[in-house]
N, C-alpha and C positions, 0 to 999 in steps of 0.2 A: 359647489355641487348641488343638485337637484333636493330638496325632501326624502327624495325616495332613493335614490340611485348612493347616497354619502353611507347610509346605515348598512346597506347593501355590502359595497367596499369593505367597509370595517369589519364587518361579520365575518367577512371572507377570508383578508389578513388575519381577525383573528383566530378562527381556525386552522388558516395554513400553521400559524407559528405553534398553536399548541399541537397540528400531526405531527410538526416536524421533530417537537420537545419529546414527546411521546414515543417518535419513530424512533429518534436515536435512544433512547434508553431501554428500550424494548431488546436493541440490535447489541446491546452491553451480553447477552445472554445468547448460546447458539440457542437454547428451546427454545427463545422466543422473536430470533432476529427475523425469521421469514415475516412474522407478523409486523414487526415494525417497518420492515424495507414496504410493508402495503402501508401504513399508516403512512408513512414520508410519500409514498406515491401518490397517497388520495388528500394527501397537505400541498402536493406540488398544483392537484388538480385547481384546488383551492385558489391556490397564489393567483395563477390562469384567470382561473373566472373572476374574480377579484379584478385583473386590469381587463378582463372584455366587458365587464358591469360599467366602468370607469371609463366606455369611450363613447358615449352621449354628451359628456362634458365635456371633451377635448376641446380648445382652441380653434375659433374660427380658422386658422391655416391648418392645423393639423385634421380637422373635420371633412376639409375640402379633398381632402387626400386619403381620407377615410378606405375608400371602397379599393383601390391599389395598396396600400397597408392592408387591411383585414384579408384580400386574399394573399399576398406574399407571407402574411401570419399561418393564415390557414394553411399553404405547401408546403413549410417548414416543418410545423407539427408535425405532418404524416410524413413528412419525407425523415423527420428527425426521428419521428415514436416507431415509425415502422422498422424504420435501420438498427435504431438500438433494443425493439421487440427480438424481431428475427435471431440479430448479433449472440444479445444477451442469453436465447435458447440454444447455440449452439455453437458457442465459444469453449474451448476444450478446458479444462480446470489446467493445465501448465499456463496458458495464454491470459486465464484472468487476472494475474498480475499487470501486464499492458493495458488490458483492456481498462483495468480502474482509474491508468496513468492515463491513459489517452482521456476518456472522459472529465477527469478530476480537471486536464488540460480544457477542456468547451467550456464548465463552469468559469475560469477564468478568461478564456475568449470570450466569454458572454458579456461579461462585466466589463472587459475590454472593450467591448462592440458599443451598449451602451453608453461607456463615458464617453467617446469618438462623436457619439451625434450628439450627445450633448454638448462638448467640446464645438463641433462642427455646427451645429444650429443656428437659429434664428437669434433664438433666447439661452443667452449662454448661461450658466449660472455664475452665479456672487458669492466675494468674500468665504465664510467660510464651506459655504456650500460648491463652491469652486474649487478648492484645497482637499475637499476628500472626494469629490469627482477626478481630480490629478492622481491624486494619491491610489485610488480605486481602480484608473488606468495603468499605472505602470504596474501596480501589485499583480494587476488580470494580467495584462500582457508578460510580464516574467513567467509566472504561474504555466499560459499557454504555452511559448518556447518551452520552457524547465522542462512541462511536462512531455510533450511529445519529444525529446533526447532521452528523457525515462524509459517512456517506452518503446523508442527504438534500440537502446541497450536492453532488452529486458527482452525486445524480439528477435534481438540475435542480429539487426541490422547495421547496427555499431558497436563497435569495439566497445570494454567495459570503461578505459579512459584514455582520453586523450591529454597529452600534456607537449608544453612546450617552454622553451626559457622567458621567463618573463611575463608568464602571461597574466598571474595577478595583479600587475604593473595592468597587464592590460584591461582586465576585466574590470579595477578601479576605474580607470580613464574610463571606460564604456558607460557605467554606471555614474560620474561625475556626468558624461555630457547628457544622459537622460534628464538627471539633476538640474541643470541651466536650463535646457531645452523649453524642462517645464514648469519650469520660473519666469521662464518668458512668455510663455501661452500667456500664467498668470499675468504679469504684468502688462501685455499691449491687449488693448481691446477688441484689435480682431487681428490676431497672431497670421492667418494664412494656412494655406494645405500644407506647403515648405515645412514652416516650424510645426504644426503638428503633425503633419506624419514623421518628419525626425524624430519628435520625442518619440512618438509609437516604435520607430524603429531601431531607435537603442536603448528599448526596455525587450523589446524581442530578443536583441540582442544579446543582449546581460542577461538574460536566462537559457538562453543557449549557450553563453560563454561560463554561466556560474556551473552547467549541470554536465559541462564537457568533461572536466578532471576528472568528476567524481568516478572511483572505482564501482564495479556492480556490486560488492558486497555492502553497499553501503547504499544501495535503489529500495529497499525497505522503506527507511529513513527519508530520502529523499522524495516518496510517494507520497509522506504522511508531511512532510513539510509543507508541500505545496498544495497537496488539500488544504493548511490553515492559510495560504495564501488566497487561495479561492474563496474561503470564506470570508476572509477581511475582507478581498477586493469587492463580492457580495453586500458585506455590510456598510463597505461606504459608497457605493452605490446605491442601494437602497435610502442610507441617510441624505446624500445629496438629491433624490427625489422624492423624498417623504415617502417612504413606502413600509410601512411599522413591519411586513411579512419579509420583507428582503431584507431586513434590519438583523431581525430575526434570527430568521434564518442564517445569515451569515453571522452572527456574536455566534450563535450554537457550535455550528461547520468551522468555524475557524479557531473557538476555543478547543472543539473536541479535539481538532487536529494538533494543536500547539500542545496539551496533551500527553497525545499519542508520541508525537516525537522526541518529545522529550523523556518520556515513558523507556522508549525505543533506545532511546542515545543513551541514559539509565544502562539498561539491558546489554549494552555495549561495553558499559565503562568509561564512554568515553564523551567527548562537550560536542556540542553544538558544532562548533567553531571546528571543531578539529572532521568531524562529517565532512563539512563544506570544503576545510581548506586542505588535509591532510592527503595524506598518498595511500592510506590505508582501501585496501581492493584491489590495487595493482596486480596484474598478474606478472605473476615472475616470480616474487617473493617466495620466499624459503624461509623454513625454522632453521635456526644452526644450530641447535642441542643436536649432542651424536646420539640421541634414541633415534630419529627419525629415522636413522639408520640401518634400525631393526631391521632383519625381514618378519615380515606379514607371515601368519600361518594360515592357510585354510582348512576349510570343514565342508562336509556334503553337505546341500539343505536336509538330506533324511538325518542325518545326527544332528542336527541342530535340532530339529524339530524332536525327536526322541530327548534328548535332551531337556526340551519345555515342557513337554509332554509328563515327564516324573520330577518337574519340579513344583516347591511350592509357591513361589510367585514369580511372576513375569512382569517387567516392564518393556514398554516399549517406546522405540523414541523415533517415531517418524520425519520424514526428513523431503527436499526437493525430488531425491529418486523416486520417491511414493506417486508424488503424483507425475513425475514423465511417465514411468510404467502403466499406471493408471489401476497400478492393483490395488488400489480399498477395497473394491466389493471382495476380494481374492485372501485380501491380510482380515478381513472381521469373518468370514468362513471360516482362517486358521484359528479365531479368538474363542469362537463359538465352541469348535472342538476342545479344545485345553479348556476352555470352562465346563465343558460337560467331563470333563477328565477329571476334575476338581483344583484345577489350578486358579490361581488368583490372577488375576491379569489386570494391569492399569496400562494408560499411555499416558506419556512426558511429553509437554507440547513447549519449547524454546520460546522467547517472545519473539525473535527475530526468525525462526526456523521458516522455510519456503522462501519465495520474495515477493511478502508484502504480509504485512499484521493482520495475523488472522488464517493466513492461507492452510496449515495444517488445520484448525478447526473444521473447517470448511470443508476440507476433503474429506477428514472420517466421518461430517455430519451429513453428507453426499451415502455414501456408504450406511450409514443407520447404527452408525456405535451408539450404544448409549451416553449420555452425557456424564453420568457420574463414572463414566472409565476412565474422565478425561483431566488431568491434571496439570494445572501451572506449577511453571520449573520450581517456583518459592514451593507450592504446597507437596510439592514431592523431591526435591532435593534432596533433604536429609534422610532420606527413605532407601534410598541407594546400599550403603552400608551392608544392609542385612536384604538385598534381593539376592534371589537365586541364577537367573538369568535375564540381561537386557540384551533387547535386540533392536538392532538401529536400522535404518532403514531409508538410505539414499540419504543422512544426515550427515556433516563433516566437519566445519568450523562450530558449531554449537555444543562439540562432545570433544571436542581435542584437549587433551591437557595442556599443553603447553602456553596456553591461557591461564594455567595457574604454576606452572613450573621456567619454561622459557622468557626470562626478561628483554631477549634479543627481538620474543619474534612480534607483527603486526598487533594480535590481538593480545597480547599480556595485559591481565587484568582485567579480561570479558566476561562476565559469569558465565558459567557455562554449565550443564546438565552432568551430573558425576557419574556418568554409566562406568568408567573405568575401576568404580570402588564397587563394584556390584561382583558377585562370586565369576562369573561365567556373562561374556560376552561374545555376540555373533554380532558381524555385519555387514548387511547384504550391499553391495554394491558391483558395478562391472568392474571396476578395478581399482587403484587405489589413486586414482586423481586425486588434485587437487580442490579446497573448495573456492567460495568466491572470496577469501579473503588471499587464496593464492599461497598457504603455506602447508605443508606437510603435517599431516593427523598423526600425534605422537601414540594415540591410542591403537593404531593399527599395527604397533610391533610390541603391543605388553605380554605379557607370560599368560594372563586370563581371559585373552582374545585374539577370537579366529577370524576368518575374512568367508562368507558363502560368498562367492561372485556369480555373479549374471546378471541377468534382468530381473528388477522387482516382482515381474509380475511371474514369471517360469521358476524362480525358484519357490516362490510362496505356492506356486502349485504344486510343486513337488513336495514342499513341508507338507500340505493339507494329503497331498495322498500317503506318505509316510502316516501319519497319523491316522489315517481309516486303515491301512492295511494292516498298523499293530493290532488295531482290534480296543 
């Protein structure tokens, strides 16, 4: 490189990696995640100018081809920033579970993309700079497939699993011939389109075929998987072309995600191994304890509301119904009143509750709760005991007991939020469906809880004018 143009680069890299270090640690926190999703944005800018500083040096062939690259560069951008500008302002909060899958899915098509031309090139790479260029393609390409079957389950386009006899048998073999496939790019010196596009296309494969079984209650987990996929594939992409910012950035993305998921699987109870490979999510499933058997009681939302209204504390455990209905702005106008009542009020946030990490956060921090209402299940679990009233709200596999009572049923041994040891329980739902692990909420037939049904959002208005109308 040039004198002037090397220092350049590096300044560049170095910056993107430290927005990106900054950004993520920022986004650890809801007060301060909006700041870091800008610092990661203006780290991305970074990465950018960093490879357009870097194309004065390119390669006599690659130079010559300069001005058709830099504009196919340039329509991508805007066709890319404009699409996910627009998207991103007015994607509905149920939907941004997909939307993160689908995206988290380009990061790994990216890195897919890349290693292909490198792959495919003039100048192929070596040794071990060829091995985590391989390795970098099939991680993106699974990542890509996985994720858009994520978020087609997740958009209601596909069923939650599909299964069929034998098909680990098959998804082995799919995965072994990726394996060969590209051992032999490695090995012959100019493999052909044949042998590489095979291997591209049963690594596409094997993540459509790994993310097929998977039950929907278990697309949480599976979003944050394949986010550290994306960042691996990221980082050996980047290692295979020197690039210290994409290095970077994907050790960061793909440790925070390995993580997260394990964090997650944690939260569950339950291994890695048993996510991927087990049946747990299947719709159909049933508890077989004879509580389930209970009948449900109901309650008006005005006595429920009356209710919170003369008690001394409230918890609340919001749930997937919160945000279909879309009432937060609805449920912190009923918070405001009962704290002006003089009631205590906290929310109980699940790690797994919505689908996808984070997604309760998210929605009360949309709405303007304060952040210290806002508690993880450890820091308020044993807090339960001595509440006066919990009220759930479109939540169901994260509050069921029989996670700590039924050894029969899917989730035995889940942690889960103990609203059922709390005095007095309501829970708003339309009825008493099932959730996505598919088994029957043992907590909707106990002696200390009632059912308000309807919709999130009509009944919490009918709580909030109960409450103005007491006076």
């Amino acid at each position: 490189m040039s004198t002037l143009v090397s220092p350049l680069v590096g300044l560049c890299g170095f910056a993107a990696a430290l927005l990106f270090i900054l950004g993520l640690k920022r986004m650890s926190s809801p007060a301060s995640a909006l700041s870091g999703i800008m610092l990661a944005g203006i780290g991305m800018i970074a990465a950018i100018a960093s490879s357009v500083i870097a194309l004065p040096d390119l390669p006599a062939p690659a130079l010559a081809a300069l001005p058709l690259n830099a504009g196919l560069a340039l329509i991508a951008l805007i066709l890319g920033g404009g699409w996910a500008w627009w998207r991103g302002r007015h994607v509905a909060m149920t939907a941004m579970p997909q939307m993160v899958a689908l995206y988290n899915g380009m990061g790994g098509g990216a890195a897919a993309a890349v290693a292909a031309v490198a792959l495919t090139s003039g100048i192929r790479p070596t040794g071990v700079d060829l091995a985590a260029t391989l390795a970098g393609a099939l991680i993106g390409a699974i990542s890509l497939s996985g994720s858009v079957i994520a978020w087609a389950k997740l958009d209601g386009s596909m069923g939650s699993a599909w299964r069929f006899r034998g098909q680990r048998l098959v998804n082995v073999l799919v995965m072994l011939a990726a394996l060969v496939l590209g051992a032999l790019i490695a090995i012959f010196p100019m493999p052909g389109p044949v042998l590489t596009g095979g291997f591209f296309a049963m690594a596409l494969l094997f993540g459509i075929a790994m993310t097929l079984p998977i039950g929907g209650a278990d697309m949480p987990v599976v979003i944050s998987l394949y986010n550290a996929f994306t960042g691996l594939a990221v980082g050996l992409e980047g290692y295979a072309l020197g690039n210290p910012a994409l290095m970077i950035a994907g050790m960061v993305v793909g440790s925070a995600g390995t993580l997260l998921t394990l964090l997650m699987a944690k939260a569950m109870n339950r291994s890695l191994t048993n996510v991927l490979f087990s049946d747990f999510g299947e719709t159909g499933a049933s508890a077989s304890g004879t509580e389930a058997t209970r009948p449900a009681k109901s309650a008006e939302a005005s006595d429920a509301a009356l209710a919170m209204r003369y008690a001394g504390s409230v918890v609340i455990v919001p749930g997937y119904g919160l945000a279909v209905a879309q009432a937060q702005q609805k449920l912190y106008e009923l918070i405001k009143l009962l704290q002006a009542a003089g009631v205590g009020v906290k929310f109980a946030i699940h790690p797994v509750a919505g689908r996808m990490p984070g997604h309760m956060n998210v929605l009360l921090a949309e709405a303007g709760v304060p952040y210290d209402l806002i508690f993880d299940m450890d820091e308020i679990n044993d807090d339960f005991d001595a509440v006066d009233v919990a009220l759930v709200i479109g939540a169901n596999d994260v509050v069921n007991p029989a996670a700590r009572s039924d050894k029969t049923s899917p989730i035995y041994g889940m942690p889960i939020l103990n609203v059922d040891r709390a005095h007095q329980v309501y829970v708003i739902k339309r009825g008493q469906g099932k959730g996505y692990a598919g088994v029957e909420n043992l907590l909707f037939g106990l002696d200390n809880c009632a059912m308000v049904y309807g919709d999130a959002q009509a009944v919490l208005a009918a709580m909030v004018q109960a409450l103005k109308d007491s006076g």
